[in-house]
C-alpha positions, -999 to 999 in steps of 0.1 A, spaced: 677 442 -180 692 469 -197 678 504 -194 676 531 -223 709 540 -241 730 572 -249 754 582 -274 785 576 -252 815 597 -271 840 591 -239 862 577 -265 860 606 -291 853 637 -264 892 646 -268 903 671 -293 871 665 -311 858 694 -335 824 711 -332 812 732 -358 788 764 -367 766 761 -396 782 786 -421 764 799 -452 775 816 -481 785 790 -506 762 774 -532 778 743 -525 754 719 -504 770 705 -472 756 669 -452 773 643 -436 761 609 -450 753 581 -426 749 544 -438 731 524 -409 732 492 -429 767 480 -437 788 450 -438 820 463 -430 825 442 -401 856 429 -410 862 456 -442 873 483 -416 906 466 -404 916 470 -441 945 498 -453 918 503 -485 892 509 -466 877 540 -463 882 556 -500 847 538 -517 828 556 -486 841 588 -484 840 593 -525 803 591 -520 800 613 -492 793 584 -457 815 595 -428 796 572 -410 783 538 -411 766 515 -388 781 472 -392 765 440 -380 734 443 -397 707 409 -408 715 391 -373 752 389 -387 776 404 -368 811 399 -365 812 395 -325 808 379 -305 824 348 -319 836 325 -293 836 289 -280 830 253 -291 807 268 -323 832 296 -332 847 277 -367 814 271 -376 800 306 -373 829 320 -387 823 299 -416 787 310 -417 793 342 -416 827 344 -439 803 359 -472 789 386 -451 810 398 -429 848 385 -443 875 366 -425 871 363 -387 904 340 -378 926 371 -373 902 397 -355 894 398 -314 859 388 -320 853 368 -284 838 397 -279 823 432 -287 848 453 -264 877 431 -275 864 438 -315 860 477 -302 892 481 -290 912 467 -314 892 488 -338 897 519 -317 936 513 -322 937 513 -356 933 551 -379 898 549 -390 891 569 -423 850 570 -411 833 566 -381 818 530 -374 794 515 -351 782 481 -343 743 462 -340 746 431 -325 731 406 -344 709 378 -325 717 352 -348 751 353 -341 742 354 -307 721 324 -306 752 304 -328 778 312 -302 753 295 -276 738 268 -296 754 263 -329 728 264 -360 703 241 -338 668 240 -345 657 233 -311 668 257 -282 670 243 -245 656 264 -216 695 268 -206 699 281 -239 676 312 -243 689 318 -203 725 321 -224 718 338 -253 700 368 -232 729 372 -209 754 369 -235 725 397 -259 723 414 -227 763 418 -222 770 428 -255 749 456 -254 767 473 -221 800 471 -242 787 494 -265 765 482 -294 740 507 -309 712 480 -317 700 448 -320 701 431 -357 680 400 -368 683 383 -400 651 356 -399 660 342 -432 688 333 -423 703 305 -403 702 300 -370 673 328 -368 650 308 -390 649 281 -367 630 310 -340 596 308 -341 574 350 -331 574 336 -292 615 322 -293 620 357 -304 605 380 -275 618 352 -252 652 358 -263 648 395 -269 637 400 -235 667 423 -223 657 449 -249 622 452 -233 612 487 -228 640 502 -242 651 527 -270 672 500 -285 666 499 -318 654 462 -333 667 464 -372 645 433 -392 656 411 -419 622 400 -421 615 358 -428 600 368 -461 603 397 -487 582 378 -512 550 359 -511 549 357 -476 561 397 -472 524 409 -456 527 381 -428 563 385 -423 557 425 -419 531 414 -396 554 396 -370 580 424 -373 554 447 -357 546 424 -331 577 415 -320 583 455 -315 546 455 -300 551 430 -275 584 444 -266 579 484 -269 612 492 -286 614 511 -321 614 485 -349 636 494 -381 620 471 -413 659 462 -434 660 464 -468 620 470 -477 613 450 -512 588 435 -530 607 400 -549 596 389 -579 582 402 -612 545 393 -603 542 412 -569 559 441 -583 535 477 -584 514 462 -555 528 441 -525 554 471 -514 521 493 -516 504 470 -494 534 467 -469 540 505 -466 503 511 -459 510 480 -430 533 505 -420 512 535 -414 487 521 -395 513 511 -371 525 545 -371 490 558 -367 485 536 -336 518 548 -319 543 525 -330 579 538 -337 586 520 -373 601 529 -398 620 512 -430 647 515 -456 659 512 -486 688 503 -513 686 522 -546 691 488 -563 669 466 -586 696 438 -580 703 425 -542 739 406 -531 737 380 -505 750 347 -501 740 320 -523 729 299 -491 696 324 -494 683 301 -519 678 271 -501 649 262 -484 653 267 -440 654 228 -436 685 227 -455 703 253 -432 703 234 -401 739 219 -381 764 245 -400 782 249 -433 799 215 -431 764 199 -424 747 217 -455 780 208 -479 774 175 -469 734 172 -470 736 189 -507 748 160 -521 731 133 -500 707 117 -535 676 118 -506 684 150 -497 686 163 -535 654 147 -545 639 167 -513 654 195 -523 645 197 -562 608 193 -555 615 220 -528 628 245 -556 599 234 -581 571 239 -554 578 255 -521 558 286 -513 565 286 -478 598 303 -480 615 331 -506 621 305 -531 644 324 -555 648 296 -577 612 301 -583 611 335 -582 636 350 -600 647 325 -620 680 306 -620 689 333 -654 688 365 -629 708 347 -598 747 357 -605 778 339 -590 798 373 -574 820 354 -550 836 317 -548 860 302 -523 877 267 -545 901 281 -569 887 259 -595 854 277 -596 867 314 -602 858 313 -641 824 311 -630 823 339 -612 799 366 -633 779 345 -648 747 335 -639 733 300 -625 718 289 -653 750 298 -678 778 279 -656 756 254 -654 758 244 -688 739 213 -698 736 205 -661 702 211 -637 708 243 -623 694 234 -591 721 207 -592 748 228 -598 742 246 -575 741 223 -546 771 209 -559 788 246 -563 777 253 -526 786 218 -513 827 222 -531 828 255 -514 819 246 -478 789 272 -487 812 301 -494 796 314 -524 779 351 -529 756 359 -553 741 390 -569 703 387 -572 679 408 -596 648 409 -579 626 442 -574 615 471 -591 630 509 -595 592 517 -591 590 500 -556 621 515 -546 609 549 -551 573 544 -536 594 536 -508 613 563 -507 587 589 -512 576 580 -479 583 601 -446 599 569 -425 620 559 -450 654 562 -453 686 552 -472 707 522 -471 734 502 -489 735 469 -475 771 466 -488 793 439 -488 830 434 -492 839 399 -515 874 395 -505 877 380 -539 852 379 -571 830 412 -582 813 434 -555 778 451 -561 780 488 -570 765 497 -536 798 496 -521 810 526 -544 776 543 -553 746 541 -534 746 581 -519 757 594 -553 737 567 -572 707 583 -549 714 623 -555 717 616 -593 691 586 -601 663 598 -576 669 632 -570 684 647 -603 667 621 -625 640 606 -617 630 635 -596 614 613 -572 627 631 -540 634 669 -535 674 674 -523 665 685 -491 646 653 -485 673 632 -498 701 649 -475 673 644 -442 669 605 -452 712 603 -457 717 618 -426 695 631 -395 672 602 -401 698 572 -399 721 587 -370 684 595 -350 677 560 -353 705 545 -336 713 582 -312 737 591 -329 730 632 -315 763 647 -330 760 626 -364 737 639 -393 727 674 -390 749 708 -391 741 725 -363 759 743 -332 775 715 -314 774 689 -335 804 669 -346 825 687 -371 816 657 -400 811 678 -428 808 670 -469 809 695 -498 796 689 -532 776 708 -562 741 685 -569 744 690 -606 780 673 -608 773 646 -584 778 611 -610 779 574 -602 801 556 -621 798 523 -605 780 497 -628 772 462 -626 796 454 -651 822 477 -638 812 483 -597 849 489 -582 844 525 -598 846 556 -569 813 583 -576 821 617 -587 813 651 -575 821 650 -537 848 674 -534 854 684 -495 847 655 -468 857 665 -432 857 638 -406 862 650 -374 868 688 -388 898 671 -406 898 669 -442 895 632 -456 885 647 -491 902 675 -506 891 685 -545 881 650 -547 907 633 -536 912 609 -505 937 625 -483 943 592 -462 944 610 -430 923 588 -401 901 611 -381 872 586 -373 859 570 -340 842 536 -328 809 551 -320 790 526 -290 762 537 -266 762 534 -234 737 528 -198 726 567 -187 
């Protein structure tokens, strides 16, 4: 069993500036932390770095949606890495065996930020089982060692991703089975819930009572409403879900991205049936004629899962990312325009079966409204859910979201005052996972610091431009070293691999 968690800055202690809070200077001053990122692999780049500090993060938190980069290991490890190649990036050249081997080669390298890791259960359960449906009693005994040893090497939470293969396959009772190390704890369990659409009440349900059943705080990812029809009512619903937990004593809260479009890969769309056995299994069902005739009805009908071809529409699902050279031109268009004069169900399965499943897509799917009901609440707080598309176009989030959030929500739309922005940017996220020194200015806390005047604050990242750096943060100090000076990255690496530790 592991026990409640600390901060653990054994690796940072050394030569590490504190700071006063100052005053003086109209300018405001925050630290940005992103808790839901997808830098897993992004952070062992030379670029990276410059997208996050232009919009203020000196902190972000990887291995979010059950999808983390470690551990990878064993007789399944080509096939997770596969799996998770759209999420996280290329695995074949990173220590992922394990989290400590991931940390230390991390902690080697001169980190523009500070990162952290959640250890996702679903690439947990892969490492043990492959992508399954049916676990053996030898299996959950495997995957809660192998949950449990992560953890003692340092990661800051537990991730799921229930829409998503092999965590789909889990029923509520698989979960706390294999959850059971977390049991009364302060480890943090961060939900990609099984459903953000029809089925968004019941799914919001189970999330609950998971964390019920094992009394550990319960983070709701990425809080949405899909789909035009549930728009202006089913978040409403879900947030009031919310507060009564709250009201009964449960430590929940949610988040957010600033976004009316979501990036994922295009595997979401399929139905769970059709995830099971691994990327080479799925390439190959896709085109089986049985299979296909299974799977059109599935996209025409099926209610039971968050049937995007049904709910948004094959017109609002955009190609982002591909892996075969030959389908490059297609990426930026939507499903229905490359597929021409074809069924755009059946392009698809035949773009996801060419590419061993490597394909991303970008997704419009909710409302601005929702997105600021949600905010306006007192547990929310802000996330990106960025990812990194080695090749093909990248959502704005990556360059935008705390800039897109100062100027669209606060300056704009005037749906949050600045000094709740800052607290949902900062002290809430770093809280969540303990990170004490990270999100606040305060006597004693790390010396992370960002400058910036509110009214010249300006996202420039679009949809049809996103590799475009916000404006308007002109001092970032990581580590009371500047990373930002007048705006301008200085490419000095102050940051730390943040983990927790047993007290």
């Amino acid at each position: 069993m592991i026990g409640s968690f600390k901060t653990d800055r054994s690796s940072t202690e050394a030569g590490q500036n504190r700071i006063a809070p100052t005053s003086g200077s109209s300018a405001k001053r925050s630290r940005f932390v992103d808790a839901h990122r997808h830098a897993d692999t992004a952070v062992f780049s030379d670029s990276f770095g410059k997208a996050e500090l232009r919009q203020g993060l000196t902190t972000v938190i990887n291995g979010n949606c059950g999808l983390s980069a470690a551990p990878v290991f064993g007789p399944h490890k080509a096939d997770v890495a596969a799996y998770l190649f759209p999420i996280t990036g290329e695995l074949s050249d990173l220590p992922v065996e394990s989290l400590a081997a991931y940390s230390a080669a991390l902690s080697a390298r001169s980190l523009p930020i500070h990162a952290g890791m959640l250890i996702g259960l679903g690439t947990v359960r892969a490492a043990v089982a492959g992508f399954e449906k049916d676990l053996t009693d030898g299996d959950y005994r495997a995957i809660r060692a192998l949950l449990e040893r992560t953890l003692s090497e340092g990661a800051l939470g537990v991730s799921l991703g229930l829409g998503y293969a092999p965590e789909c396959f889990f029923d509520t009772a698989g979960l706390v089975r294999a959850l059971e190390p977390i049991r009364h704890t302060n480890i943090t369990l961060s939900v990609h819930m099984r459903s953000e659409s029809m089925n968004l009440l019941p799914s919001i349900d189970e999330a609950l009572a998971l964390a019920n059943a094992l009394h550990v705080p319960l983070q709701i990812s990425h809080l949405k409403a899909v789909g035009r029809e549930r728009w202006g009512t089913l978040v409403y619903d879900a947030l009031e879900k919310i507060r009564r937990a709250r009201e009964d004593g449960l430590d929940v809260q949610c988040d957010a991205y600033p976004y009316t479009a979501g990036s994922t890969q295009l595997l979401h769309v399929l139905p769970p049936e059709f995830l099971a056995g691994g990327t080479e299994a799925i390439a190959r069902r896709l085109i089986d004629p049985t299979a296909q005739r299974i799977l059109k009805e599935r996209f025409e009908t099926g209610t039971d899962y968050d049937n995007y071809a049904m709910l948004l529409g094959w017109e609002n699902i955009e190609i982002s990312s591909v892996r075969c050279g030959e389908d490059k031109p297609l990426v930026g268009k939507t499903v229905a325009e490359a597929a021409g004069d074809a069924e755009p169900w059946r392009f698809c399965a035949g773009l996801l079966s060419r590419n061993r499943c490597a394909v991303t897509m970008i997704d419009r799917l909710t409302s601005e409204d929702d997105i600021a009901a949600i905010y306006r609440e007192p547990f929310s707080y802000v996330i990106s859910d960025a990812t990194y598309p080695k090749d093909g176009i990248p959502h704005p989030r990556v360059y935008g979201t705390f800039v897109h959030i100062l100027e669209r929500f606060v300056r704009e739309r005037k749906t949050l005052s600045l000094p709740a922005a800052i607290r949902k940017m900062t002290r809430m996220p770093a809280d969540r996972y303990g990170l004490n020194g990270k999100g606040r200015i305060a006597v004693g806390a790390d010396a992370d610091l960002l400058v910036f005047d509110p009214d010249r604050i300006r996202d420039r990242a679009t949809f049809a431009d996103p590799a475009r750096c916000g404006e308007g943060m002109e001092t970032v100090l990581v580590n009371g070293v500047p990373a930002v000076e007048n705006g301008v990255c200085t490419g000095i690496g102050n940051g730390t691999v943040l983990k927790r530790r047993n007290p």
